[in-house]
C-alpha positions in Angstrom: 191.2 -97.9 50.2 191.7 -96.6 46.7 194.4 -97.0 44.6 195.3 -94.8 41.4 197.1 -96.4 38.4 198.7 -94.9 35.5 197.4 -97.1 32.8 199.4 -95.7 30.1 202.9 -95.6 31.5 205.6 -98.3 30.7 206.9 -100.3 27.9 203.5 -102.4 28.3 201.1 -100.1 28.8 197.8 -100.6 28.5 198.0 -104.2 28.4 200.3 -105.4 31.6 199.0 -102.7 33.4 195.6 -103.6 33.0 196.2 -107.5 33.8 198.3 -106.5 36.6 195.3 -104.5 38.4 192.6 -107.5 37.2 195.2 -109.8 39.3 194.5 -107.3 42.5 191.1 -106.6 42.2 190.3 -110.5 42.4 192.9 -111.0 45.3 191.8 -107.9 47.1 187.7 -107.4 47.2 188.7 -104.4 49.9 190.5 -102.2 47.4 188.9 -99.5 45.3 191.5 -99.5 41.9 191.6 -96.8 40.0 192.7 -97.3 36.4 193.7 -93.7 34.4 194.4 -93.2 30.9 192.8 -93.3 27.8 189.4 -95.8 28.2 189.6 -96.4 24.5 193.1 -98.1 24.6 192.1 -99.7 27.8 189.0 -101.0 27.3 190.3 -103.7 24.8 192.4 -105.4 27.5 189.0 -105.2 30.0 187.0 -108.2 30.6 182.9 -108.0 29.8 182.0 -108.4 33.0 184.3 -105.9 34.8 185.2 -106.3 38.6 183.1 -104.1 40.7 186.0 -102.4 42.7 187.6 -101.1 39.3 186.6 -97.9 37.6 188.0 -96.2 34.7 189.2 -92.6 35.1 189.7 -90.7 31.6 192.9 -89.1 30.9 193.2 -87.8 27.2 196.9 -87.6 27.4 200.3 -89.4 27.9 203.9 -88.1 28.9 205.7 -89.9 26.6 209.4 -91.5 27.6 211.4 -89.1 26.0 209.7 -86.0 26.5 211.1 -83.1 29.1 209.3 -84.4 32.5 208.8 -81.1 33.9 207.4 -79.3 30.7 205.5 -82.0 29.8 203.9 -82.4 33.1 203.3 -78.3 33.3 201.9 -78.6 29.4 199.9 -82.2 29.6 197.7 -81.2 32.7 195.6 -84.2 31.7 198.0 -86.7 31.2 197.6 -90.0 33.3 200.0 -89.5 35.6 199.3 -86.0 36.3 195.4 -86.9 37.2 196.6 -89.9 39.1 198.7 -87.6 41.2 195.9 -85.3 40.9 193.7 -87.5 42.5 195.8 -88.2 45.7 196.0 -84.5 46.6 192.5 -84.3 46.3 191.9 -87.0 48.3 190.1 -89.6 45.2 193.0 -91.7 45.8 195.1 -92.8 48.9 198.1 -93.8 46.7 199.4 -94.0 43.1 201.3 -96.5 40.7 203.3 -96.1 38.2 205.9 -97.7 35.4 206.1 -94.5 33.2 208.6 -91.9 33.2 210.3 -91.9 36.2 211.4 -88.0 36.0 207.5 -87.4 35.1 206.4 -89.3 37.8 208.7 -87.4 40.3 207.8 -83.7 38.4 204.3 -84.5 38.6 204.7 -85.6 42.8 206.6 -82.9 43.7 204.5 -79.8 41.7 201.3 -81.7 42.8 202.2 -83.6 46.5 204.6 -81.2 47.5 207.3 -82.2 50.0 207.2 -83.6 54.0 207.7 -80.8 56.8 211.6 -81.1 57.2 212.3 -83.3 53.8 214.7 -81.3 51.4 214.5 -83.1 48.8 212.8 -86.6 47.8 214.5 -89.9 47.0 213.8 -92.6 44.8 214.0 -95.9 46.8 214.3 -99.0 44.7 214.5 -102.9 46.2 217.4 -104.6 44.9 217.5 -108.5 44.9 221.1 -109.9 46.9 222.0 -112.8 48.3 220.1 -111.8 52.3 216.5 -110.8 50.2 215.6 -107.7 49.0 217.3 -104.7 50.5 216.7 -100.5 49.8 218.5 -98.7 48.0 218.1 -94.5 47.7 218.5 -92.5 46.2 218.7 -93.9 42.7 217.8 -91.0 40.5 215.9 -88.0 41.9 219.2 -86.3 42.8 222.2 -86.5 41.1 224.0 -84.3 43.5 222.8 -84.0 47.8 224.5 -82.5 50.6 225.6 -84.1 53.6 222.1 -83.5 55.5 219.9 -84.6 52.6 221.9 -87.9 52.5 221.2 -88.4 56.5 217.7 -87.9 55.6 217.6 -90.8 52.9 219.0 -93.1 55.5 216.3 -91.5 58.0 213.1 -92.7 55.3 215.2 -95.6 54.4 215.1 -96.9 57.6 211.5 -96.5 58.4 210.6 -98.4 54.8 212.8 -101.1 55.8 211.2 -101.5 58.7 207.5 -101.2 58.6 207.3 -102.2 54.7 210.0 -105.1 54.3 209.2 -105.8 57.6 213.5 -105.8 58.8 213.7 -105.6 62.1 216.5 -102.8 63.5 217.6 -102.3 59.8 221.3 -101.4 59.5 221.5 -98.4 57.3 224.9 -98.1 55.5 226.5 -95.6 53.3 227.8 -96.0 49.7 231.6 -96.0 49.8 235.1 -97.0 48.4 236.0 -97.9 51.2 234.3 -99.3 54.6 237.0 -97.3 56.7 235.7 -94.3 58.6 237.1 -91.4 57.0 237.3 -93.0 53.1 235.5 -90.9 50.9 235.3 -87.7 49.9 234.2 -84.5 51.5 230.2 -85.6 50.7 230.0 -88.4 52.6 232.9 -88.3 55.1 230.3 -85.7 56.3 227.1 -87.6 56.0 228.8 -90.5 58.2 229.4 -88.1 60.7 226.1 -86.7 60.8 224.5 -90.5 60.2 226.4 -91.6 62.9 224.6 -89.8 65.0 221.2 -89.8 63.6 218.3 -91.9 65.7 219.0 -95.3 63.1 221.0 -98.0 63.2 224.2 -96.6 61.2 226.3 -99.8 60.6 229.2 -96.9 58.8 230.6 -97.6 55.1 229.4 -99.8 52.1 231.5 -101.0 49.2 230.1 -101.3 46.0 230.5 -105.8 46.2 229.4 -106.0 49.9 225.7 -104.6 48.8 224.8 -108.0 46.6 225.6 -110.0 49.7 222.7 -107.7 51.7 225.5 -106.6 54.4 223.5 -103.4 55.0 219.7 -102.8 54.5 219.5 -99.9 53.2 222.1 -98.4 51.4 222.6 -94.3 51.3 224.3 -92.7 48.5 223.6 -89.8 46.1 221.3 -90.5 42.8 224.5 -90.5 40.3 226.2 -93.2 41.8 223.0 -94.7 42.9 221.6 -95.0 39.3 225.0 -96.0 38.7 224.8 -99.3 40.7 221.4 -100.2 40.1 221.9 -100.3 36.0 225.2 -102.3 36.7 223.8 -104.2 38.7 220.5 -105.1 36.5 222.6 -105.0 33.2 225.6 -107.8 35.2 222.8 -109.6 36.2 221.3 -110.0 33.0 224.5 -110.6 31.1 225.4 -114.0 33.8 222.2 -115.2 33.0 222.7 -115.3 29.6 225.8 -116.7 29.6 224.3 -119.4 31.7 222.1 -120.2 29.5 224.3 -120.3 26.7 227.0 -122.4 28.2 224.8 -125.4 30.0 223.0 -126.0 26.1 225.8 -125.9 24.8 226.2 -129.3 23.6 223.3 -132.8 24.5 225.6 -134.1 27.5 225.4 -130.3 28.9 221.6 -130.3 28.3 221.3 -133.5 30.1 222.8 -131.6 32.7 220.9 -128.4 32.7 217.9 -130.8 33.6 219.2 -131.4 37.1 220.1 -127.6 37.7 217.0 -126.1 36.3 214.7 -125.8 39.4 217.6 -124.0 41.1 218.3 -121.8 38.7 214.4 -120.8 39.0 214.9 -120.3 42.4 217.7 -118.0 42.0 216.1 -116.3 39.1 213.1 -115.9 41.4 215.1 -114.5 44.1 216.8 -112.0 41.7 213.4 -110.9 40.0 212.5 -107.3 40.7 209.0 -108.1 39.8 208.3 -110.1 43.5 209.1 -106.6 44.9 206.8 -104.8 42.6 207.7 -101.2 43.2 208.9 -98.5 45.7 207.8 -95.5 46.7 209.1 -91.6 46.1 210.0 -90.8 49.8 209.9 -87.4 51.1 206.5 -86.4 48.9 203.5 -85.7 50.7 201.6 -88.7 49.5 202.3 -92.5 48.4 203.4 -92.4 44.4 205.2 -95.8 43.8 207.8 -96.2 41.2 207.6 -99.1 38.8 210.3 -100.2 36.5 209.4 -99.1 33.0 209.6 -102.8 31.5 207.0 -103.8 34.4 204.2 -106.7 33.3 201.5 -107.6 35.5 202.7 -109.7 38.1 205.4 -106.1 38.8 202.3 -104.4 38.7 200.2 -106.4 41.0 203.0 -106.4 44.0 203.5 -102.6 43.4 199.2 -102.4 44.5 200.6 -104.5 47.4 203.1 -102.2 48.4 201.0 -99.0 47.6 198.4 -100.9 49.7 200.8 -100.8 52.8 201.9 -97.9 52.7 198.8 -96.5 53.5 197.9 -99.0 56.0 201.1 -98.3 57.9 200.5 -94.7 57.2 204.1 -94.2 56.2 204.3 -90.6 55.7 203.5 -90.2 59.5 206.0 -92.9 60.4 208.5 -90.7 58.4 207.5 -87.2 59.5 208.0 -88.7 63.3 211.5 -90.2 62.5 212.9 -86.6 61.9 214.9 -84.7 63.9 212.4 -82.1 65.8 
């Protein structure tokens, strides 16, 4: 199996990315990895005695974070993501990783990929930490606005992720509401229920915004504005409660003292709510595996995104998906 990264994209690139894909070519003799970008930024960060399932693939350019996505995925034909995707509809890679621009990544699938027989439009699935384990969420960005029947086909991929790749058995699928009543909502997704409700999936109805930390569905359907919405608000709380932890228990000696007997659970939980154990996810609805890093992903991020990529193709999830729709 071989496995395309983007060396260059994300806040840590070349660096993380390239400790992240040492980590998986020692754990993982069986894969082929891939590493694009620029070899003479990358080659610093290499060890002399490279692993003999990594190669370097040159790519002269790099999409930068605040560039236009599309334009500069039409102009920068050899950027690193754009011969990583490349490669995958050529058939050099089975799948692709990535931390770099999201909208690039997803120009650069969709012009080069193409779509799934009977997907509309793609979603970007993310795995957000709660209280139950991780649990999907799509879409979180690709589409800002979805009709009814593109929203019954997020919870149609969802589903099949959740259960071949986070390995949930009979995954309730929920939709993103303000209420968990049937008929909250408006006109969007008072018709998506109705057309979830009857799709082939577990459909456990409604979702409010607090019920998805506790887990209570797994995988959670809403539109890529509110989506986006609650993933930042849920990463930016997260990161604010933490801090005030921190602040508050070393606050004064006798509070330190006590910090001492709470620290190993406050790992755990820190653990637990690390988006780094889950790696990455994938752009669903493409015609080929391109998994979605955060952009402030270090190597251990990197290293359980190869692991995801790495199932995905084992489980062959674009047929599990294209079987899953409606004939």
């Amino acid at each position: 199996m071989r496995i395309a990264v983007d060396a260059m994209g994300g806040d840590y690139a070349p660096e993380e990315i390239v400790k992240g894909v040492l980590r998986a070519a020692e754990a993982n003799p069986e894969l082929h990895l891939l590493l694009v970008g620029q070899k003479v930024r990358i080659q610093p960060f290499l060890p002399d005695s490279c692993p003999a399932n990594l190669s370097l693939v040159e790519a002269s350019e790099v999409v930068e974070m605040d560039e236009h996505p599309a334009n500069a995925v039409r102009k920068k034909k050899d950027s690193s993501i754009v011969v990583a995707t490349r490669m995958v509809k050529q058939g050099e890679a089975d799948a692709l990783v990535s931390a770099g621009s999201t909208g690039a990544q997803m120009a650069a699938s969709l012009l080069g990929l193409g779509r799934i027989k009977g997907i509309e439009r793609p979603a970007i699935a993310t795995v957000l930490p709660t209280a139950q384990g991780g649990k999907l969420i799509l879409d979180v960005g690709a589409n800002l606005d979805a009709s009814p029947e593109q929203l019954c086909q997020y919870g149609l991929m969802g589903s099949v992720y959740a259960e071949k790749i986070l390995g949930i058995s009979n995954p309730r699928v929920g939709l993103l509401n303000i209420g968990g009543e049937e008929g909250k909502g408006n006109d969007l997704v008072q018709k998506a229920y109705e057309l979830l409700k009857n799709a082939p999936i577990n459909f456990t109805g409604n979702v409010e915004g607090r019920d998805v930390p506790y887990g209570r569905a797994d995988v959670v359907v809403c539109d890529g504005f509110v989506g986006n919405v609650l993933l930042k608000t849920a990463e930016g709380l997260a990161g604010v409660l933490f801090e005030q932890i921190k602040e508050k228990i070393t606050s004064t000696m006798l509070r330190k003292l006590g910090a001492l007997a709470v620290k190993p659970g406050l790992k755990e939980i820190a653990q637990m709510m690390d988006y780094a154990e889950y790696g990455g996810a994938p752009l669903l609805g493409v015609n080929g595996i391109s998994i979605i890093c955060h952009g402030s992903s270090k190597n251990k991020a990197i290293y359980n995104a190869i692991r995801v990529a790495q199932e995905c193709v084992k489980i062959r999830l674009l047929e599990q998906i294209q079987n899953n729709l409606p004939k």
